[in-house]
N, C-alpha and C positions, 0 to 999 in steps of 0.2 A: 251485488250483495248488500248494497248500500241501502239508507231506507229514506226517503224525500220525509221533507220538513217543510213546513208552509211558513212563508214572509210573512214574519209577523211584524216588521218594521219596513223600514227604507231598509235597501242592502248596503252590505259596508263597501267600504271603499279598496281598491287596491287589492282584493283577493283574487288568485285563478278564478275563471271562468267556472271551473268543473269545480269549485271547492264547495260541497254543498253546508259547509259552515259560514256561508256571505252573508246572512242573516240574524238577527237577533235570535238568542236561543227560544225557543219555546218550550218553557219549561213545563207545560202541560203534558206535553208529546211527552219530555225527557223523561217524568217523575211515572208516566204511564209505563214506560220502558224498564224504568228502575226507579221502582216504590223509596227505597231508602235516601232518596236526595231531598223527599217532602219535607225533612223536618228545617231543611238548610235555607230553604227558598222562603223570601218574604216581597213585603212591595214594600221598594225604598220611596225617598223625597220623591219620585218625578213619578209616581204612583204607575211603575213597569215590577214585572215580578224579577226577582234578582237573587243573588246571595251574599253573602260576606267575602270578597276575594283575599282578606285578610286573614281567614282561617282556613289554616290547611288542610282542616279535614273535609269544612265546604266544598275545597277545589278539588280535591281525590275524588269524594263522590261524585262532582260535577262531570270529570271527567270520567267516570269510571259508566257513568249513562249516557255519557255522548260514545261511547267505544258500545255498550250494548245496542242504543238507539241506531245508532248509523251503519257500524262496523257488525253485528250481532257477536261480540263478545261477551260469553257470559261469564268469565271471569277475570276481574283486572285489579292488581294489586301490588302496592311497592311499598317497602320499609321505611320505617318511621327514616328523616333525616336525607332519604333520596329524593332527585331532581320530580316535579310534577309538571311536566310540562305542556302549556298553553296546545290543545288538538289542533284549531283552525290554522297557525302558522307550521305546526307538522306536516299537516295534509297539502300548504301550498309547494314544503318541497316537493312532495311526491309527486306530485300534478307538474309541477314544472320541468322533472327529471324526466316525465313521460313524455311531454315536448319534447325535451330535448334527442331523446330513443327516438320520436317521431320526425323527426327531422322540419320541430315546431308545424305536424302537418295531421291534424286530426287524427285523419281516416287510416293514418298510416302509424299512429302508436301500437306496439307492439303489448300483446298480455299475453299471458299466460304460463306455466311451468318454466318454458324455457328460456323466460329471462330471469338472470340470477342477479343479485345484487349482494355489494357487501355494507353493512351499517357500520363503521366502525365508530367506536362507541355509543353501544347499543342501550345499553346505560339500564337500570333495572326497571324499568318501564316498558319497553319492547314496540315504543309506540310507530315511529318510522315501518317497520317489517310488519306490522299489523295493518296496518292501513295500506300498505303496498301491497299486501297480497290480500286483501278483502277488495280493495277497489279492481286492480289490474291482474290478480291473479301471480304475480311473480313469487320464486323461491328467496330465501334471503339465508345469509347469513349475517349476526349481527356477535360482534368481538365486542371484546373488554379486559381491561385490566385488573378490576375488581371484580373477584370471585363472589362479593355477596351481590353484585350485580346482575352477573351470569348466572348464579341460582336461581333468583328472584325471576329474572328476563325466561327463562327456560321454565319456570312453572306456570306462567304466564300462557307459553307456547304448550307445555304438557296437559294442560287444565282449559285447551278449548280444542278439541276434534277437530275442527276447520283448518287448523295450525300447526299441527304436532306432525304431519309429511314435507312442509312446504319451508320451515324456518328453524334451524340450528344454531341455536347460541355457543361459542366458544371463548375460552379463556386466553388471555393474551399474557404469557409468563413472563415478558420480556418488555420492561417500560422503554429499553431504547427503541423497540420495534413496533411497527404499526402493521407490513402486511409480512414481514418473515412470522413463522410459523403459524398465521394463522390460512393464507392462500396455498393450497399444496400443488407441487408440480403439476400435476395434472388437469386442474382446474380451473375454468375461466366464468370472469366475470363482465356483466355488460357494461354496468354501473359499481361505483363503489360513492357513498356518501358519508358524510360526519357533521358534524352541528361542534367544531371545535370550542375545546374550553378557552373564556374569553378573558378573562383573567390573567395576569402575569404573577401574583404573588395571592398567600392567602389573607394578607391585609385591606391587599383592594377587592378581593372577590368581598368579604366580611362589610369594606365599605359600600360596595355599590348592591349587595344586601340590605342594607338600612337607607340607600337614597329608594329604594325598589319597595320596602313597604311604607317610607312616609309619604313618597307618593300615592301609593294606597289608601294614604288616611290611618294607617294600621292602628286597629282596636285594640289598649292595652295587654284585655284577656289576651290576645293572642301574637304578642310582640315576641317571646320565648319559645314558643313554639313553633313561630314562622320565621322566627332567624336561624332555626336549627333544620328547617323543611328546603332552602332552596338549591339542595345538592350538596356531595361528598368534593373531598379533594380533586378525584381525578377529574369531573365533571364540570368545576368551575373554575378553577384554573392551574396553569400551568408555566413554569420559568420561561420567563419570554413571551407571554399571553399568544394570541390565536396565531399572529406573524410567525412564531417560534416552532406553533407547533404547526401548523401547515406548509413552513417550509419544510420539515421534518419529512413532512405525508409526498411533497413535491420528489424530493432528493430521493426517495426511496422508493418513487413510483417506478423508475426507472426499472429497480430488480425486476419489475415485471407488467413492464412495455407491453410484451405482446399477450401479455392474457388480461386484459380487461378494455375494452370501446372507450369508455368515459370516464374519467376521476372525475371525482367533485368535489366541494368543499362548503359551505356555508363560510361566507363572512363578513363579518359584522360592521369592520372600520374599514371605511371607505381609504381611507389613506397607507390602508396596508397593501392597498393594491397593486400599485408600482412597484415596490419589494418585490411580488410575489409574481410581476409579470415579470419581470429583469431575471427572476432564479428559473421562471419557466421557460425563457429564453436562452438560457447557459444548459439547460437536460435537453435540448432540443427537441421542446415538444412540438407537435406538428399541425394542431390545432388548436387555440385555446376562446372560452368563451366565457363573456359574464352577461349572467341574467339576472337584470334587479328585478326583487319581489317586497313587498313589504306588507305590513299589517297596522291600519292605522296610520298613527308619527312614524312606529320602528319599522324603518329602513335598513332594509338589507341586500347579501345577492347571493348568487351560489355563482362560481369559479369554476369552468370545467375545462381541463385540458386532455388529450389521446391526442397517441402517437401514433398512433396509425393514418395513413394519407388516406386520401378518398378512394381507392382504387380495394385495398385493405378493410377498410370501414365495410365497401359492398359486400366483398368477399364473406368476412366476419357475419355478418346480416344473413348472407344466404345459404349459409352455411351451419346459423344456430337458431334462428326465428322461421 
């Protein structure tokens, strides 16, 4: 359901294979897709066409034609002050978590209905379960703690026919909890993933805010209104930054061991690694893995541990795929 884009550059470096964002955008394709991005795009110094990544409204619409151009969403939309997040390093997790269901083996990734996923922290943007289930066909559910997020995220899903059978947004009433009340007895999942908040306090989220648009170059016009765009509390961080809160997502995966193949996690500092293999070593999980992906310089990986032994894993497999 995907729609090919033609290299209009060298391709970039370090993206999945299958990420059909490896390319410089072409904003001709983009602006033919969705006419309202024309007014955003100009040609910078290096006479390429471009926009202002400085202004927040530039990067909503930017994104918002990359989700109709590729994804054929025709309606995508998030509140002033919510996270806007970067599509190409979206789609590298989804692409990677499909290796992973494939047992890193093409031919053998699984699509369709019956693999379910959980997003938690699906955050008002809804972009992870949208590209999951436009590329591979999978159902999702995507949680949250913030109710104007889950609005937002579920209009998103109400507001495009392709979406509204296949992906359910719920509200998470309970900040100690990550999958109690939202996974119900009965229920199983293949995968679960999250993009944890990287932050420990909202001092540093604020400062690494402001190192995030001087590197940008940020354009004064839009210094206030792009320190106020890059995410709410629960999305940027959280007491005890990502360490904290995915040990949390660890210790609690346990409640429910056997209904889900894969945890996963995104994480960011490489050195919170060892932490997080020593606590996955005490829930005695039974297999754990990290795959680096990155984009550019940032460097990242996604963490995935199941307790299920390989005997269990087949079972599971032949039993829902």
């Amino acid at each position: 359901m995907t729609s090919k884009i033609k290299a209009v550059k060298a391709e970039k470096q370090n993206l999945h294979p299958r990420n059909p964002h490896r390319f410089r955008y072409d904003f001709k394709a983009l602006i033919h897709s969705c006419p309202e991005l024309s007014p955003f795009v100009f040609i910078n110094d290096y006479q390429n066409e471009s926009i202002d990544f400085a202004n927040p409204r530039a990067v909503k619409m930017l994104n918002k034609a990359i989700l109709k151009h590729f994804y054929n969403i025709q309606y995508w939309d998030i509140p002033d002050g919510y996270l806007c997040p970067p599509i190409p390093g979206r789609a590298d997790y989804i692409h990677y978590l499909a290796d992973l269901l494939g047992n890193n083996k093409k031919e053998l990734i699984p699509s369709g209905k019956n693999i379910s996923g959980l997003d938690i922290g699906v955050g008002a943007n809804c972009v992870y379960p949208i590209i999951g289930h436009q590329v591979y066909g999978w159902d999702f559910v995507g949680s949250d703690v913030d109710p104007k997020a889950v609005k937002s995220a579920q209009l998103i899903v109400d507001s495009n026919p392709l979406l509204t059978s296949f992906i359910e947004c719920r509200l998470q009433t309970s900040a100690a909890d990550i999958f109690k009340n939202i996974v119900q007895p009965d229920e199983k999942f293949d995968f679960t993933m999250c993009n944890p908040p990287f932050h420990g306090s909202l001092a540093e989220a604020k400062a690494g805010s402001q190192r995030k648009w001087q590197n940008l170059g940020l354009r004064n016009s839009h210094q206030k209104e792009a320190l106020n765009f890059g995410g709410q509390h629960a999305e940027l961080w959280y007491h005890g930054g990502e360490q904290a809160f995915i040990t949390k997502m660890i210790e609690q995966s346990v409640q429910i061991s056997q209904q889900c193949l894969w945890f996963t996690s995104l994480v960011s500092k490489k050195t919170t690694l060892p932490t997080l293999y020593q606590i996955l070593k005490k829930v005695k999980a039974v297999d754990v893995k990290t795959i680096e992906m990155s984009q550019g310089q940032k460097v990242s990986r996604i963490l995935a541990w199941t307790f299920l032994n390989t005997d269990q894993q087949k079972q599971w497999k032949q039993e829902r795929w």
